[in-house]
C-alpha positions in Angstrom: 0.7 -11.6 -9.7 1.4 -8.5 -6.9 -1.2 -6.3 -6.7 -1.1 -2.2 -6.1 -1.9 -2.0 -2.3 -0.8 1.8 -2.2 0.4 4.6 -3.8 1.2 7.6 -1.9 3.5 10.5 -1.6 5.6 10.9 0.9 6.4 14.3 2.0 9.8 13.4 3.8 11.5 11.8 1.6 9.6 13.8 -2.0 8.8 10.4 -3.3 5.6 8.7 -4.8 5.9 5.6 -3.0 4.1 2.1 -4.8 3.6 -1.0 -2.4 2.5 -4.0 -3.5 1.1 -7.4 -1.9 4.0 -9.1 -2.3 6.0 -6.7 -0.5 8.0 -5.4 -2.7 7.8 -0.9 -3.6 8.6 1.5 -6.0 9.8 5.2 -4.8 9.8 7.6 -7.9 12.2 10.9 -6.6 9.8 14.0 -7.8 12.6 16.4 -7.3 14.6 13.8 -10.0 12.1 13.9 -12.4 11.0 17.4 -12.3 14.5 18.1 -12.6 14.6 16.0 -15.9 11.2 17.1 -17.6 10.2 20.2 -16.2 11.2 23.3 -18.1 9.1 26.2 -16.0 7.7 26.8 -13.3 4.4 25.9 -15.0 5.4 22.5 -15.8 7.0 22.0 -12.5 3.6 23.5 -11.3 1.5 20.8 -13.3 3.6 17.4 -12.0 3.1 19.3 -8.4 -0.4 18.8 -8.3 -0.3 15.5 -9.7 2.0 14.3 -6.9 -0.3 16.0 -4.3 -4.3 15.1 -5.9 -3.8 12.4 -8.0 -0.2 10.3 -7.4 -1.4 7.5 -9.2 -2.2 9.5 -12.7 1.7 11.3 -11.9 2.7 7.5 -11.5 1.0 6.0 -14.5 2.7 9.3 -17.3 5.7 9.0 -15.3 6.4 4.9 -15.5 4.2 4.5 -18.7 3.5 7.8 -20.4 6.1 10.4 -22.0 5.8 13.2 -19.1 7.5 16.2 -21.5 4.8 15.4 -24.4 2.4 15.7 -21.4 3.7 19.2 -20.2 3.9 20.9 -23.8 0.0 19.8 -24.2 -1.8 20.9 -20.5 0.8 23.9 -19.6 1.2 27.0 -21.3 3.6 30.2 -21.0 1.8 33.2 -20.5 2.5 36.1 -22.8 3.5 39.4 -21.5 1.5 42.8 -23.1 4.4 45.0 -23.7 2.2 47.5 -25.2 
C-alpha cells in the first residue's frame, strides 16, 4: 500500500502536487479546475485559499468531494444597496 509522503502546491507549474512512497504523484492543475467549478471571483477566491493553507482539504473535495456543492454552501454573492 503507497503512502501520502507530500502534498504541496507548486507555485510554477499552479499544481497541488501528491507524492507517494512508492514513487508514484498526482498533479491536480488549479487553473483547470477553477476553470471548471468556479463561477465568481468568490468561489475562485475560496479554492485559492485552500490551495495556499490547507492543499490537502482542496485535494481531498477536489479527488473525493463535489467541489461546486462546496462553493454554493461556504461562498456567498454580496448584494448591492441600490437604495
Amino acid at each position: 500500500m503507497k503512502q501520502l509522503i507530500s502534498c504541496e502546491f507548486n507555485i510554477d507549474t499552479a499544481c497541488v502536487e501528491l507524492k507517494y512512497s512508492d514513487g508514484s504523484m498526482i498533479a491536480i492543475n488549479c487553473a483547470a479546475v477553477e476553470d471548471e467549478v468556479a463561477n465568481s471571483c468568490f468561489q475562485r477566491s475560496e479554492l485559492d485559499w485552500l490551495i495556499y493553507n490547507d492543499p490537502l482539504s482542496y485535494t481531498e473535495l477536489i479527488l473525493n468531494g463535489d467541489p461546486e456543492e462546496y462553493l454554493r454552501t461556504v461562498t456567498e454573492t454580496p448584494q448591492l444597496d441600490l437604495d
